[in-house]
C-alpha positions as CSV (number, residue, x, y, z in Angstrom):
1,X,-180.7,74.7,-23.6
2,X,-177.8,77.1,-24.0
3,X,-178.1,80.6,-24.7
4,X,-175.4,82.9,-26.5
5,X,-174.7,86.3,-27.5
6,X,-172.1,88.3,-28.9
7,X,-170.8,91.9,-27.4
8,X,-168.2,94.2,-29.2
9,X,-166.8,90.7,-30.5
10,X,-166.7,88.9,-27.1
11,X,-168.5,85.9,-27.0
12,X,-170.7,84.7,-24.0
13,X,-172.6,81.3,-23.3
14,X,-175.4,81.0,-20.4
15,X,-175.8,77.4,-19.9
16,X,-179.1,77.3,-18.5
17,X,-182.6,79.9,-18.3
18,X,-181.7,80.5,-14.4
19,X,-178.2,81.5,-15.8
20,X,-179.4,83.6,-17.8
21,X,-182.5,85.5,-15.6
22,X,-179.6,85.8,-12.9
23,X,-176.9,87.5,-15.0
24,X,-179.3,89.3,-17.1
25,X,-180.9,90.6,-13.6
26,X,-179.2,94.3,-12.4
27,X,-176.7,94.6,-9.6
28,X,-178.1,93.0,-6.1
29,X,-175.8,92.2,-3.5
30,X,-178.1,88.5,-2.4
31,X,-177.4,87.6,-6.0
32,X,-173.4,88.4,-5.8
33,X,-173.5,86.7,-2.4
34,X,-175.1,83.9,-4.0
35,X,-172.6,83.8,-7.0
36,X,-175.4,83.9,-9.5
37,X,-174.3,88.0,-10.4
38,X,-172.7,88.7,-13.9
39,X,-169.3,89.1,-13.2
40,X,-169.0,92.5,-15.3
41,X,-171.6,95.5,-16.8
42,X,-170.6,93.5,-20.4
43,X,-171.3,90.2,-19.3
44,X,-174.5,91.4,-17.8
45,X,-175.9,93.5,-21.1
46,X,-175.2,90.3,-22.9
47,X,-177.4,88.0,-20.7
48,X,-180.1,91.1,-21.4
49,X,-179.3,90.8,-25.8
50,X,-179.8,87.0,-25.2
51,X,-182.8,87.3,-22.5
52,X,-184.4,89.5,-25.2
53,X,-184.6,86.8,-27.9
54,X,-185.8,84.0,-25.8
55,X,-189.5,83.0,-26.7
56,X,-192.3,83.4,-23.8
57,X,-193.3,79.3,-24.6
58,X,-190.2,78.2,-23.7
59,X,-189.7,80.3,-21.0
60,X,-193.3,79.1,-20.2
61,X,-192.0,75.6,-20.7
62,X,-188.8,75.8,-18.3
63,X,-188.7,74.8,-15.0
64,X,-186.0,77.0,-12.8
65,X,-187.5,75.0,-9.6
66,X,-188.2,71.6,-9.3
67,X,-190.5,72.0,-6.4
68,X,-194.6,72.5,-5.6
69,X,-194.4,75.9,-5.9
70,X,-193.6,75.6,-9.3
71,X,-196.3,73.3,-10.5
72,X,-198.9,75.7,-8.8
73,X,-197.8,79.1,-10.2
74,X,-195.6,78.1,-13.7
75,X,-198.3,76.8,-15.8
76,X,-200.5,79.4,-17.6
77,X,-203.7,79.5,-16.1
78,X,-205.5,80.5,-19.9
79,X,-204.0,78.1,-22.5
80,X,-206.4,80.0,-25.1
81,X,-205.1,83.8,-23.7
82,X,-202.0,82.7,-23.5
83,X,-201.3,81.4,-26.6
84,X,-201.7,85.4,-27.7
85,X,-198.3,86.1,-26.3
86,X,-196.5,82.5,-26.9
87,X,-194.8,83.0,-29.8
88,X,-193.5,86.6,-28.8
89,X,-189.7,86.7,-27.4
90,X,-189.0,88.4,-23.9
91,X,-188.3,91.3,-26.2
92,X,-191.2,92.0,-28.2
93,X,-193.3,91.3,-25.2
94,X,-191.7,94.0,-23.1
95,X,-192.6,96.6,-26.2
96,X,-196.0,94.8,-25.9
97,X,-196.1,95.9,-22.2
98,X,-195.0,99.1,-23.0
99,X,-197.4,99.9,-25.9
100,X,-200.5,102.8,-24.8
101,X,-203.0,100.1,-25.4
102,X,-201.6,96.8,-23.3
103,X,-204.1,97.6,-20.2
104,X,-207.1,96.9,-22.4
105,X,-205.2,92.9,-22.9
106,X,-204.1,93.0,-19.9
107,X,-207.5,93.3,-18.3
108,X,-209.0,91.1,-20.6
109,X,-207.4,87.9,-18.5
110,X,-203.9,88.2,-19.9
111,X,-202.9,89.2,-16.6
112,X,-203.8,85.5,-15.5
113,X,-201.6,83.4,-17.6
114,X,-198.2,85.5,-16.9
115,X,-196.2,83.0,-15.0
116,X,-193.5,84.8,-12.7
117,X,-190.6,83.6,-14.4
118,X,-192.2,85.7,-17.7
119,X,-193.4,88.6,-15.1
120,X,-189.6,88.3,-14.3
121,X,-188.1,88.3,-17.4
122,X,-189.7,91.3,-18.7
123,X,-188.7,93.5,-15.8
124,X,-184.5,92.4,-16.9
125,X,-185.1,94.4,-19.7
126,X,-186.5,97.7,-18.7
127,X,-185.5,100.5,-17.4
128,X,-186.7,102.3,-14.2
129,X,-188.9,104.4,-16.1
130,X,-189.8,101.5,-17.9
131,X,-191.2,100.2,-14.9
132,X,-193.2,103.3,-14.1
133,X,-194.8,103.2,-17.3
134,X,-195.8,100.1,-17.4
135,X,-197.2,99.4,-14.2
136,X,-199.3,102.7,-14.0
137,X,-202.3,101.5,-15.6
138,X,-202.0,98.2,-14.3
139,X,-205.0,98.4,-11.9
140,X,-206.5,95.5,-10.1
141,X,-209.3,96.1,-7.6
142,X,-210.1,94.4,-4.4
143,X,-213.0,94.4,-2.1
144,X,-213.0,93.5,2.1
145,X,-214.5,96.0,4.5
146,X,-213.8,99.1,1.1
147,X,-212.4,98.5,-2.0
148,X,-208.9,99.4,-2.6
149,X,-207.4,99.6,-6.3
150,X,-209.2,101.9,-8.1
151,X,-207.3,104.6,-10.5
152,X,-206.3,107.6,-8.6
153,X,-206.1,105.4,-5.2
154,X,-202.9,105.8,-3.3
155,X,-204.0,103.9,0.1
156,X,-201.8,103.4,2.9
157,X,-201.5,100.7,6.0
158,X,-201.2,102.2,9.2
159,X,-198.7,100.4,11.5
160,X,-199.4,100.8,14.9
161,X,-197.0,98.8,16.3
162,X,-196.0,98.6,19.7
163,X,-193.2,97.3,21.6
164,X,-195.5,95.8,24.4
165,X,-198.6,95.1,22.1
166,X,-200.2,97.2,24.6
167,X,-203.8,97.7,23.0
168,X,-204.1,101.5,24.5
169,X,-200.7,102.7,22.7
170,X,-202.0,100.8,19.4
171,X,-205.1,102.8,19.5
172,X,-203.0,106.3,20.1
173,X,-201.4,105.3,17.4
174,X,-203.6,104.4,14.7
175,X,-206.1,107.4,16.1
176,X,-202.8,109.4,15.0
177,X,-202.5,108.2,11.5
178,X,-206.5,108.6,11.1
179,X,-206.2,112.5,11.7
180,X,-203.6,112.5,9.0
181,X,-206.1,110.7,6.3
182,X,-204.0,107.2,6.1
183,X,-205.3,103.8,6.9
184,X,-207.8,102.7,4.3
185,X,-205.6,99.9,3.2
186,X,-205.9,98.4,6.9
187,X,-204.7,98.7,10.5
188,X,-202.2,96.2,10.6
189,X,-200.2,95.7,13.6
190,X,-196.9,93.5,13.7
191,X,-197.2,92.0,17.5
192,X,-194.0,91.8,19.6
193,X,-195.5,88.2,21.1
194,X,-196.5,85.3,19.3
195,X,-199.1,84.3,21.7
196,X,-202.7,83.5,20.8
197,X,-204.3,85.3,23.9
198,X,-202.3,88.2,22.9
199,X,-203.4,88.6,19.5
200,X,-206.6,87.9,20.3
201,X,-206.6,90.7,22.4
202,X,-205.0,92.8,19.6
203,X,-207.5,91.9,17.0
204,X,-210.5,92.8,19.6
205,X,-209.2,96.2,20.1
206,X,-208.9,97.4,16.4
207,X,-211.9,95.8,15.9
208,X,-213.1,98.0,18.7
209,X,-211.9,100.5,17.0
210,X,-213.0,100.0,13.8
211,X,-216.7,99.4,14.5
212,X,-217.3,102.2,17.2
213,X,-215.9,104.9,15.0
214,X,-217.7,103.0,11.8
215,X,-214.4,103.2,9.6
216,X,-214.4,101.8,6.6
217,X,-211.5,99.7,6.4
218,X,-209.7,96.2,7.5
219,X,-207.9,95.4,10.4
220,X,-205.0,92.7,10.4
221,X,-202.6,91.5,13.1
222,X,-199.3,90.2,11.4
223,X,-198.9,86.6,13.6
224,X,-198.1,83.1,12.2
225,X,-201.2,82.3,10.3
226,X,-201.6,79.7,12.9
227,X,-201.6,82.0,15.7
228,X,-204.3,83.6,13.7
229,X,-206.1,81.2,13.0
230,X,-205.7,80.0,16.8
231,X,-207.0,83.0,17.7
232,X,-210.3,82.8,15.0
233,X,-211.0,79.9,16.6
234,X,-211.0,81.3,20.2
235,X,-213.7,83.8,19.3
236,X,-211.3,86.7,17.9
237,X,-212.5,88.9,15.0
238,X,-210.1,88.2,11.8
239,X,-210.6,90.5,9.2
240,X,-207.9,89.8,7.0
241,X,-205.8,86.9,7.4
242,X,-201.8,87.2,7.0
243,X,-198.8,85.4,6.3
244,X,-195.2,86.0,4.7
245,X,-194.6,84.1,1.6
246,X,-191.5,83.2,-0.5
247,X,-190.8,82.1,-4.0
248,X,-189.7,77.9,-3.4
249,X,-191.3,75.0,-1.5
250,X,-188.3,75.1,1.0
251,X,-187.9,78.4,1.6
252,X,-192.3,78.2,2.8
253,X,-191.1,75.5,5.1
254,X,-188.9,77.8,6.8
255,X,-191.4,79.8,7.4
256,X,-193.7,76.5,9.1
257,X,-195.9,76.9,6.1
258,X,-197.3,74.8,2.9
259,X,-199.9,75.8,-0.1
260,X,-202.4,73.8,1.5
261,X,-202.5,75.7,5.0
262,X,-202.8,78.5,3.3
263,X,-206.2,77.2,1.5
264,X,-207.4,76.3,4.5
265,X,-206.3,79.7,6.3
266,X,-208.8,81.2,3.9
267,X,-211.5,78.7,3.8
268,X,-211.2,79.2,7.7
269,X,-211.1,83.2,7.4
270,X,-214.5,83.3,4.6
271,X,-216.6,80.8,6.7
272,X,-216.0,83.4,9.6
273,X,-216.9,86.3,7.6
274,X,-220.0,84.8,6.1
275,X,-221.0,84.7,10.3
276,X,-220.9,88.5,10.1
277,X,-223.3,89.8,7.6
278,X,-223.4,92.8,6.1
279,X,-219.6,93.3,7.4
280,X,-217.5,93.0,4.0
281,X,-217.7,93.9,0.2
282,X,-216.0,91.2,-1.2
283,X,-214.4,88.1,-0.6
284,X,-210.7,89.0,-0.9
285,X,-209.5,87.7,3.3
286,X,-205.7,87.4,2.7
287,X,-202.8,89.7,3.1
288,X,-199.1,88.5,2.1
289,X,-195.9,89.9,2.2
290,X,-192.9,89.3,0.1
291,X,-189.4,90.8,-0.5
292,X,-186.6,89.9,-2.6
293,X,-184.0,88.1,-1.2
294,X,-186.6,85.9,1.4
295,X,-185.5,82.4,-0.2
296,X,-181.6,83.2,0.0
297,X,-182.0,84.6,4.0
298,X,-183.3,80.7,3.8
299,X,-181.1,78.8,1.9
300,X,-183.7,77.7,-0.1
301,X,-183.0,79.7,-3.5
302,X,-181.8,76.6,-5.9
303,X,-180.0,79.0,-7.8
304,X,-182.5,81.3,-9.2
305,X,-181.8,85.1,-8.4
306,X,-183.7,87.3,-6.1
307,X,-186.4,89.1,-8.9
308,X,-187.1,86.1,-10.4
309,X,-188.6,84.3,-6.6
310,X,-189.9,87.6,-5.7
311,X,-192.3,87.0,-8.6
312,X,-192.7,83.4,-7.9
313,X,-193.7,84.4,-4.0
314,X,-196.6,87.1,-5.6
315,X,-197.6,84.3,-8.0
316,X,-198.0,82.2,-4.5
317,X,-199.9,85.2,-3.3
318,X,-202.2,85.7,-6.5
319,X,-203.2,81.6,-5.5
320,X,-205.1,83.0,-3.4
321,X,-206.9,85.8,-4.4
322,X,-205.4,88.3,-2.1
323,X,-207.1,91.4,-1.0
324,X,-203.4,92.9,-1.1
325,X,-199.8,91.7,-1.4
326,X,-196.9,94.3,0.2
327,X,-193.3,93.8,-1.1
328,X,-191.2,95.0,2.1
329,X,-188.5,95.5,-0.3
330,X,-185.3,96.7,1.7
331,X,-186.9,95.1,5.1
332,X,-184.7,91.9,5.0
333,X,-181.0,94.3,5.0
334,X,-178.0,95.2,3.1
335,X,-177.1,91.5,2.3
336,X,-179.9,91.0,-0.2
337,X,-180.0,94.9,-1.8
338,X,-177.3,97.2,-0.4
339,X,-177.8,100.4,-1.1
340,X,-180.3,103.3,-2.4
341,X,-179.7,102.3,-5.8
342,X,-180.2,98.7,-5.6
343,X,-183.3,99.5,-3.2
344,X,-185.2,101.8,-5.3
345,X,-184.7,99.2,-8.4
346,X,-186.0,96.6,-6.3
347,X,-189.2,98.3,-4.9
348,X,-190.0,99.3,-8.8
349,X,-189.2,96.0,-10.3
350,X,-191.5,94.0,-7.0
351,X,-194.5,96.5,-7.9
352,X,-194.1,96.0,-11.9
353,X,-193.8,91.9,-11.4
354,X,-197.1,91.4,-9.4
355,X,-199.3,94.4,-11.5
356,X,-198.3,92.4,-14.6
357,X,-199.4,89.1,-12.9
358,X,-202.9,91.0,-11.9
359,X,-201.5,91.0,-7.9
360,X,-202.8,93.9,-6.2
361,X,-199.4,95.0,-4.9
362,X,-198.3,97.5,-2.6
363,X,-194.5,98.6,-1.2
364,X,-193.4,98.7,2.2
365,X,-190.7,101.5,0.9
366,X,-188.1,101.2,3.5
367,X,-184.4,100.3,4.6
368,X,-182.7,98.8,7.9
369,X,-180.8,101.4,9.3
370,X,-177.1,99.5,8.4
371,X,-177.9,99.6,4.9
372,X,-176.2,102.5,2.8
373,X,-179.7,104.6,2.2
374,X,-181.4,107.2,3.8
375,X,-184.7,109.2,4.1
376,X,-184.1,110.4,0.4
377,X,-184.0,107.2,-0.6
378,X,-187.7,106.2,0.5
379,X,-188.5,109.9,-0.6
380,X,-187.2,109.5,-4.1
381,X,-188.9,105.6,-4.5
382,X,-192.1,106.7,-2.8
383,X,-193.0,109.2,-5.3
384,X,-191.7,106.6,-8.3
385,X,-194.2,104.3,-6.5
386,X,-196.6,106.4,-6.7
387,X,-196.5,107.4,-10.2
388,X,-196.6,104.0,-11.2
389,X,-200.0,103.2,-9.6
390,X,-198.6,101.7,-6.3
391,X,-201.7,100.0,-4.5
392,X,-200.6,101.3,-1.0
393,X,-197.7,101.7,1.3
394,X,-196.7,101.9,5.1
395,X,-197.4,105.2,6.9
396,X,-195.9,105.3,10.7
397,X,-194.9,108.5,12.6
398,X,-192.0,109.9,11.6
399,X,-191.6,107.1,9.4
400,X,-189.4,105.3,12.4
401,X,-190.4,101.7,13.2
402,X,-189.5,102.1,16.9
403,X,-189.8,98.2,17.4
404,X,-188.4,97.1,14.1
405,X,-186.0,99.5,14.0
406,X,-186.2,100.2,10.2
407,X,-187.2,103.3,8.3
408,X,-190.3,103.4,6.2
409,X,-192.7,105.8,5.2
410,X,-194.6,108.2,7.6
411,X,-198.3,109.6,7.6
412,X,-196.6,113.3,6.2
413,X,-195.0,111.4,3.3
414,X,-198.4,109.8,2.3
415,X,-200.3,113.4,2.6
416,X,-197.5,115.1,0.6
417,X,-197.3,112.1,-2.4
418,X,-201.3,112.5,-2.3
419,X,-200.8,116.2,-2.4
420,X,-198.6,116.4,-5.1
421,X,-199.7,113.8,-7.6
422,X,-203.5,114.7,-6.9
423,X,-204.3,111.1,-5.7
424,X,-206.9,109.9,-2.9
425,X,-207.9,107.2,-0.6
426,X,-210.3,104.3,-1.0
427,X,-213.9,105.5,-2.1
428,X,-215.6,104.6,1.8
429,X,-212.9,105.8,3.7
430,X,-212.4,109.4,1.6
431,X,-217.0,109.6,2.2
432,X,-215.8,108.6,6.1
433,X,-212.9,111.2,6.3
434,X,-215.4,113.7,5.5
435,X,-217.8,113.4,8.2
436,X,-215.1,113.7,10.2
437,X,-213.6,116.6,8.7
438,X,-210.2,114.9,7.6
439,X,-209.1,115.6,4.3
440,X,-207.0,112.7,2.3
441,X,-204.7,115.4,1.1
442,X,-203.5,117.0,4.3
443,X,-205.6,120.5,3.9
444,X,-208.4,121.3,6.1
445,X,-211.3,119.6,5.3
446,X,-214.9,121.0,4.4
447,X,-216.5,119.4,7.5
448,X,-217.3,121.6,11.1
449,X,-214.0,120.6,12.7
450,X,-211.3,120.8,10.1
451,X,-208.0,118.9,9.8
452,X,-207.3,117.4,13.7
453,X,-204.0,118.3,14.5
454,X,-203.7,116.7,17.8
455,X,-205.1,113.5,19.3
456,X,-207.0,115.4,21.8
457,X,-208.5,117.6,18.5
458,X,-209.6,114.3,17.2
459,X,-211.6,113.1,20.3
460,X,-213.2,116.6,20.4
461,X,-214.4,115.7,16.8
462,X,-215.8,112.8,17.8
463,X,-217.1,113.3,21.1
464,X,-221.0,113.4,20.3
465,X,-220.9,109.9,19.7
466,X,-218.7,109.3,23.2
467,X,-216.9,106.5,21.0
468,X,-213.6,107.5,21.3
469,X,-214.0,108.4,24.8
470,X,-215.7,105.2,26.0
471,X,-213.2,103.2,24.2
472,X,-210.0,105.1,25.6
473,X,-211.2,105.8,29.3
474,X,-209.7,108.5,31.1
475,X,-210.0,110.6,28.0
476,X,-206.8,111.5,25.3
477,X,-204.5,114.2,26.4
């Protein structure tokens, strides 16, 4: 179908719906590399006038991908709830969206029959602070080791990564981040080896960790889901099971994966946990990560620009039902979304997307340090995130990803966003930070040993139980 619109008396004709979502899309550099990028701001509102009177069916209807991914995650999962938005164009469903009582519809299963090419569509037309508002009451709650999700929850992942996956520095590390209050969305460490014998080591040690000290949250080592599940099936504890997913069938395959190893990851992952009773609080065992701009880095993108497969890789998520999904929006460089501006849009449109499709989504707010951005830039889009109900985000010293060599967020800019916008972490691990005396928001806490300030202060808070001690020997200086 063609699609027209009229500007100041200039005429303009998209020939086909990924036309259209493309030029209608704001400015990315992936898409102008692709050539899918309005050629001019005119060309571009015009695609938006046109966008706006297209009907959710036929969106619904439209193929942009011929490919499996596309008959898994286009086809509403409620033909009944669905059929309450049909009719509506892109237009009137973004004033839907935007209305004070859309969370009660959304909760009522709506969430489940967006398709991501609708998800998509609706973020074209809004503005930043469109995208705040909308997603903020978006909520979706999951359940592992604590439950993460709930309103007034801003968790974060530690990421103790280290260059040698020496199991001693990632235990420094993550003890670090647990004196600052951050962790409660999971320990999860990106190993420099893809062997199974070293993550299997890996897992063991945060799962040390985890059980000696009794905190409530998940642990996850960021491997090839087959390494993982290599390493499950050597004995290793797997609490969460992980894997990087993209919005096409071919773009999967360049990452050695398909829909059905990821069914049987997590058929794999729940018959484990049902081994260890009285571990977990719910069944959600997988943890994906996205990013716009994936499927292009591949070659796989068909033609469809960067927002629109971002949603179509969290709808591959939400197959699933993930315990969290993390957008590691300006992760993949300067190529796919070049700058601050084109950054911060990204990291609001990825959160909006995958709230509207009932994804529990979090942001790795970041940039690679050739991109034109700074720390203001994860500043400003950290707090945007966090006003908008963000699920969780990254928290690493200083922010600096030594082995990656990016820049994300550290464990002071979680305690400062939690300060400021009177948010907490997960339920269990806030009841945990008060026996030890940590406080979510940075402030001494109400327990006998205060804030920790030091690794050392931290082992002296813990040292009737010998835990810490036992599990670090020769003590923490």
């Amino acid at each position: 179908m063609v699609y027209r619109s009229t500007l100041r008396g200039e005429r303009f004709t998209f020939a086909t719906l990924p036309e259209l979502l493309a030029k209608a899309n704001e400015v990315k550099s992936g898409d102008q590399l692709a050539g899918l990028a309005a050629r001019s701001e005119r060309e571009r509102v015009a695609a938006k006038l046109a966008l706006a009177d297209v009907r959710v069916a036929e969106i619904a209807a439209t193929a942009v991908v011929e490919d499996a991914v596309t008959e898994a995650v286009s086809v509403p999962a409620d033909p009944a709830s669905f059929a309450e938005i049909a009719s509506l164009t892109v237009g009137e469903l973004r004033e839907s969206v935007l209305e004070p009582g859309f969370r009660q519809r959304w909760s009522g299963g709506l969430h489940a029959t967006i398709t991501p090419e609708i998800a998509a569509a609706c973020a074209k037309l809004m503005s930043n602070l469109d995208l705040v508002v909308a997603a903020a009451p978006l909520r979706r709650t999951t359940r592992c080791r604590n439950t993460m999700g709930g309103a007034g929850v801003f968790g974060s992942r530690i990421q103790p990564n280290h260059p040698t996956d020496s199991v001693r520095g990632i235990m420094l590390s993550a003890l670090d981040g647990l004196a600052f209050g951050c962790g409660d969305a999971m320990i999860g460490v990106n190993p420099a080896t893809e062997s199974v014998p070293v993550i299997g080591e890996v897992l063991r040690g945060v799962h040390e960790l985890i059980a000696r000290l009794g905190i409530p949250t998940q642990s996850c080592v960021l491997a090839h889901v087959t390494t993982q599940l290599a390493a499950l099936e050597a004995g290793a504890p797997v609490d969460l099971l992980f894997q990087s997913v993209a919005g096409t069938e071919a773009a999967n395959a360049s990452f050695g994966i398909d829909l059905g190893l990821l069914a049987r990851g997590r058929e794999a992952v729940l018959a484990h946990h049902a081994e260890r009773a009285g571990e977990f609080a719910g069944d959600q065992v997988m943890y994906f990560e996205t990013g716009q701009g994936s499927a292009l880095s591949a070659e796989a993108h068909h033609g469809v620009d960067q927002l629109t497969l971002e949603a179509r890789a969290q709808a591959v998520a939400r197959l699933y039902d993930p315990f969290l999904v993390n957008s590691v929006v300006g992760f993949i460089g300067p190529e796919y979304l070049a700058d601050s501006v084109q950054i911060t849009r990204a990291g609001l449109e990825d959160h909006f997307v995958g709230k509207l499709m009932g994804v529990p989504t979090g942001v790795d707010v970041c940039y690679t340090n050739h991109a034109d951005a700074d720390q203001n830039t994860n500043d400003n889009l950290l707090v945007l995130l966090a006003s908008a109900g963000c699920t969780f985000v990254m928290a690493i010293p200083a922010g600096d990803d030594v082995m990656l060599n990016y820049q994300t967020t550290s464990y002071h800019d979680v305690v400062s966003a939690r300060r400021t916008l009177g948010l907490r972490t997960a339920p269990e691990f806030e009841f945990w930070l008060a026996e030890m005396g940590i406080r979510c928001d940075g402030r001494p806490g109400s327990g006998a040993h205060g804030l920790p300030t030091s690794l050392a202060e931290l082992a002296s808070a813990l040292e009737d139980s010998g835990a810490l001690r036992a599990l670090l020997p020769g003590g923490v200086a």
